[in-house]
C-alpha positions as CSV (number, residue, x, y, z in Angstrom):
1,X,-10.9,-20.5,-6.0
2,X,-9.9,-16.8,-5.4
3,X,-9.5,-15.6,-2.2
4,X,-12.6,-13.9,-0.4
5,X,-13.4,-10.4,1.2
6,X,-12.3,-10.1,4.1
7,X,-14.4,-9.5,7.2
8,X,-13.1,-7.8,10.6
9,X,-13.4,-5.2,12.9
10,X,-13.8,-1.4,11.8
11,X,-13.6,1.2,14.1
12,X,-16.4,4.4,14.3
13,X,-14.5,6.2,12.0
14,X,-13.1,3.6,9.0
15,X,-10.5,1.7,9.8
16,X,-10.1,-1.9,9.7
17,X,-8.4,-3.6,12.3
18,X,-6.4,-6.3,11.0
19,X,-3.9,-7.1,14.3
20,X,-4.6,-4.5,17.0
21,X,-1.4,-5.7,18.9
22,X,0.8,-5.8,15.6
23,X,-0.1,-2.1,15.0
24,X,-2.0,-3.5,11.8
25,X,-4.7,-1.1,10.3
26,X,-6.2,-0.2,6.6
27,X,-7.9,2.7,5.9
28,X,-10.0,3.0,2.2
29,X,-10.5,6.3,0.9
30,X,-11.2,8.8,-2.1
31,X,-8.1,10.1,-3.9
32,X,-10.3,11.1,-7.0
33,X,-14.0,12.2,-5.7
34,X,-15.0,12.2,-9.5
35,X,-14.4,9.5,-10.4
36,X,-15.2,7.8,-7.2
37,X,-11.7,6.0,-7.2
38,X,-10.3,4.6,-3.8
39,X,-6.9,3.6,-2.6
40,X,-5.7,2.1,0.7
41,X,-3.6,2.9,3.3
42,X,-1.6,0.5,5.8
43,X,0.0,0.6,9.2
44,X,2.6,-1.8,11.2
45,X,4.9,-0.6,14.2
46,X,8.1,-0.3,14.4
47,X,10.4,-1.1,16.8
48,X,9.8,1.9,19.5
49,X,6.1,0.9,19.3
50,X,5.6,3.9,17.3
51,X,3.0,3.2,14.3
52,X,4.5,3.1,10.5
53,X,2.0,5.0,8.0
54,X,2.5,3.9,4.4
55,X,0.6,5.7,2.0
56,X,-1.0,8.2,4.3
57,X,-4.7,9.1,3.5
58,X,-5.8,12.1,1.2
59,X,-7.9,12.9,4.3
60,X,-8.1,15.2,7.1
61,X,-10.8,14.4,9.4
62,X,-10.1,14.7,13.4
63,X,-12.2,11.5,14.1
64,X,-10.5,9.5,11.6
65,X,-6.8,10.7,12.9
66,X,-8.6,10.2,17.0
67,X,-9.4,6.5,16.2
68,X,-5.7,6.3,14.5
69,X,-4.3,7.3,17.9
70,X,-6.1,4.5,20.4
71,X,-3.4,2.5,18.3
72,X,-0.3,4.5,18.9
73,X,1.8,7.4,18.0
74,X,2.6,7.9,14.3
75,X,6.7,8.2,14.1
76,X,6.9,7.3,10.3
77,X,5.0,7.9,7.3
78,X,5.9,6.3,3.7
79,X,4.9,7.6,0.6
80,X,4.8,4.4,-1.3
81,X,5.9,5.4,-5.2
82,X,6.2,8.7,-7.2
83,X,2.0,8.6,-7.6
84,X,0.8,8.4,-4.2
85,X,1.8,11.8,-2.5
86,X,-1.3,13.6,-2.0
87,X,-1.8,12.8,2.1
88,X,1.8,14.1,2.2
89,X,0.9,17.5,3.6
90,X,-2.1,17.0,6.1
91,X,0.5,14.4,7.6
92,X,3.0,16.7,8.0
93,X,1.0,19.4,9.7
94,X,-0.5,16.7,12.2
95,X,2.6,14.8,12.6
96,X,5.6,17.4,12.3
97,X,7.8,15.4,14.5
98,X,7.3,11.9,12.5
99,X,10.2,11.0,10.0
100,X,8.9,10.8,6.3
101,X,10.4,8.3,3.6
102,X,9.8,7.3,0.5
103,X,11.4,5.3,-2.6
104,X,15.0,7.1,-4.1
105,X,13.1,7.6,-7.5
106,X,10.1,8.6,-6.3
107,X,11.8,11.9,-4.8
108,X,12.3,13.9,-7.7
109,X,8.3,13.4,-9.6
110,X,6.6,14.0,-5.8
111,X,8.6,16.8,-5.7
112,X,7.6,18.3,-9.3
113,X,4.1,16.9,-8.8
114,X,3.3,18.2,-5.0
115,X,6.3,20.8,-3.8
116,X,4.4,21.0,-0.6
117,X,5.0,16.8,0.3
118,X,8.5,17.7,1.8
119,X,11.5,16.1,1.7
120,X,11.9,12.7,2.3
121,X,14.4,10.6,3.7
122,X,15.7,7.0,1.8
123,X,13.4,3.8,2.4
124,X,17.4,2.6,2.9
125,X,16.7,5.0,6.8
126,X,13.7,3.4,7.5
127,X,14.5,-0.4,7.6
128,X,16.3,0.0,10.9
129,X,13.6,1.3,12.8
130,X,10.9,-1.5,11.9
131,X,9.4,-4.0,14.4
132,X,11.1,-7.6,14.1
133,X,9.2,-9.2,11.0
134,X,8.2,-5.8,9.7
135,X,9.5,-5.4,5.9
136,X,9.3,-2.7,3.2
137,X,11.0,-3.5,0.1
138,X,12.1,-1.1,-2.4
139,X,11.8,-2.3,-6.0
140,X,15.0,-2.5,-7.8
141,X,14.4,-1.5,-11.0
142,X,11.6,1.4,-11.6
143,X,10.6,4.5,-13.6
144,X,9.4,6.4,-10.3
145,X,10.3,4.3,-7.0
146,X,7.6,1.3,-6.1
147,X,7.8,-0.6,-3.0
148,X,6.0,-3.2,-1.1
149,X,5.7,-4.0,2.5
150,X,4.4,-7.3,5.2
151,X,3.8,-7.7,8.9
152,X,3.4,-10.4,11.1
153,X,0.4,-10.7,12.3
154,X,-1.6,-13.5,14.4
155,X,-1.9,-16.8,12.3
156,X,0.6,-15.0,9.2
157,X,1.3,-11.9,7.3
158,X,-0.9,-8.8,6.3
159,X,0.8,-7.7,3.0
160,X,0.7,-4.3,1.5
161,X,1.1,-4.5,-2.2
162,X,0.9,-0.8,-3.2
163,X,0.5,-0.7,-7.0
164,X,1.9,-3.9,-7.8
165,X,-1.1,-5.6,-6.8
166,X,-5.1,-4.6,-7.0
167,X,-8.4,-5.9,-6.3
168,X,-10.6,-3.3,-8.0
169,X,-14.5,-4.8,-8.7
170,X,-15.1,-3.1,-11.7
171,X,-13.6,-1.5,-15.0
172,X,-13.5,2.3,-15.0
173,X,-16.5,4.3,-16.6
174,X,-14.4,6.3,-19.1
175,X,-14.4,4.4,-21.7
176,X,-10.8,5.5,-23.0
177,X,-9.4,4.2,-19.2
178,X,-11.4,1.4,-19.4
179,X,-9.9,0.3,-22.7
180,X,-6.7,1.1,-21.0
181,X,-7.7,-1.5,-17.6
182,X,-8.8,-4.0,-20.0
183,X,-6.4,-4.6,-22.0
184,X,-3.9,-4.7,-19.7
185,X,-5.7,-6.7,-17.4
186,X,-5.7,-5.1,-14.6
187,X,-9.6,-5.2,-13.3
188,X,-11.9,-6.6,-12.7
189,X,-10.8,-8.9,-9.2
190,X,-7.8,-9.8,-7.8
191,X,-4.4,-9.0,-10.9
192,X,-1.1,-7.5,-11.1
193,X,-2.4,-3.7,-11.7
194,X,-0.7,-3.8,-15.1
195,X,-1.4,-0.6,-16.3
196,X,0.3,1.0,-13.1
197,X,3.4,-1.2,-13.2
198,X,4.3,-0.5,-16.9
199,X,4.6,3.3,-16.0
200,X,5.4,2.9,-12.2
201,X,8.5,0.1,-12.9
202,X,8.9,0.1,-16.7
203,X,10.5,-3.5,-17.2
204,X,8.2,-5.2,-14.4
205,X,9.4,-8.6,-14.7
206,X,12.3,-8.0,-12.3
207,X,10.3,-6.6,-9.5
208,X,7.4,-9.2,-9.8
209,X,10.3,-12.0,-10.0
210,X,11.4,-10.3,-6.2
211,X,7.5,-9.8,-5.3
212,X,6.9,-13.7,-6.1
213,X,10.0,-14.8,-3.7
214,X,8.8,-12.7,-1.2
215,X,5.4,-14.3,-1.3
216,X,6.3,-17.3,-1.2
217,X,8.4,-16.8,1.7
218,X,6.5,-15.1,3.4
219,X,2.6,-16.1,2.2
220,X,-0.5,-13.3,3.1
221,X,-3.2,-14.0,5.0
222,X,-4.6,-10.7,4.5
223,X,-3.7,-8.9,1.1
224,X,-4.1,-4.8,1.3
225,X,-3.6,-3.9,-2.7
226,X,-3.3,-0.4,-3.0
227,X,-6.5,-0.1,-4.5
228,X,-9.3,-2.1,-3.8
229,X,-10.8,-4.2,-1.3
230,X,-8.7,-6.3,0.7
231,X,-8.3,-10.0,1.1
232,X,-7.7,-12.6,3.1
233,X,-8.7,-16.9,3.1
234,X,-6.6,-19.8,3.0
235,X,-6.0,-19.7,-0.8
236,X,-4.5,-16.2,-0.7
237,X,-1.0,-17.0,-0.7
238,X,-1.2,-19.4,-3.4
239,X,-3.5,-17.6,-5.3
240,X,-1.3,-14.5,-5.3
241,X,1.5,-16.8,-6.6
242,X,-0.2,-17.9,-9.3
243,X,-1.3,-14.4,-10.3
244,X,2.1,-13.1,-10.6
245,X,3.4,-16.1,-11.9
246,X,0.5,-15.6,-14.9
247,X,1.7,-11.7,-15.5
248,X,4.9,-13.3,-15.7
């Protein structure tokens, strides 16, 4: 049985609520409006009560960034791997005064890719400041920097599984891409997003051997993948192992 869609509280403006107390949020929205294609965005606190952002939105909406708020100040914002920078700038101008982070080898492409993202300080400056049971974990081995990140929440752990993980419900339209998704498995439902790892980490297996450890010790209730809908159920945490364990 794979694990189901999960169902909770949005607020006005689109975000889902996963732990309100945690700081635990998701956000879905358009990186690519011709294609139609969504990716996610996720939020725990960190020790000052101050709200982590990792993988700010490609959005810049006043109501979205006013519901944000009821939740708590935004004092650091993560851009996950080398791919996903393109929030990087409306985050800045609303939140000059938050720290910004990102993976060591994801520095160099954001910064070919999208000169106006910034500079970003090492995930390595970040750990410290996290809420107890808060984790973001860098992947060792990668082409452009890949992390992944979990937060305690009430009855387990929300996961963020950037581009390691994806729940996308259908193959892409084009069918060159689609040829691409299919053969590497990577949608329809709940799989390792192959196609993104094998540019993203290059030799995967070492980072999904780390991802499956991690999972295991610390099994999701709620799954964000970085693109798709998110999950949650009681099979989730096994069903994630086996997943990986598969791609393995």
């Amino acid at each position: 049985m794979m694990p189901t869609a999960i169902m909770m509280q949005t607020t006005t403006h689109g975000w889902t609520v996963i732990d309100k107390d945690a700081g635990v949020l998701s956000y879905t929205y358009t990186w690519d409006a011709k294609t139609h294609s969504t990716a996610n965005t996720f939020t725990a606190r960190l020790k000052n009560g101050d709200l982590v952002v990792i993988n700010p939105a490609n959005v810049d909406e006043d109501a979205m960034f006013a519901d944000l708020a009821q939740f708590g100040n935004v004092g650091a914002v993560v851009a996950p791997n080398g791919f996903h920078h393109l929030g990087q700038p409306i985050w800045r101008k609303r939140f000059p005064n938050a720290r910004y982070f990102a993976p060591s080898k994801a520095m160099a492409r954001i910064a070919k890719k999208n000169p106006a993202a910034g500079a970003f300080e090492p995930l390595s400056a970040l750990l410290p400041l996290l809420a107890d049971g808060v984790n973001i974990v860098e992947a060792a081995q990668s082409k452009c920097g890949e992390c992944w990140a979990w937060a305690p929440i009430a009855g387990g752990n929300a996961w963020f599984a950037s581009d390691v993980l994806a729940n996308m419900p259908h193959l892409p339209k084009n069918p060159i891409i689609r040829f691409m998704f299919k053969a590497s498995k990577s949608a329809p439902g709940y799989k390792v997003f192959g196609l993104a790892t094998k540019f993203i980490l290059g030799d995967r297996k070492p980072a999904l051997r780390t991802i499956l450890d991690q999972v295991r010790a610390h099994p999701p209730t709620v799954m964000v993948p970085g693109h798709g809908g998110l999950l949650s159920g009681a099979a989730l945490a096994n069903d994630t192992v086996a997943l990986i364990q598969s791609a393995l």
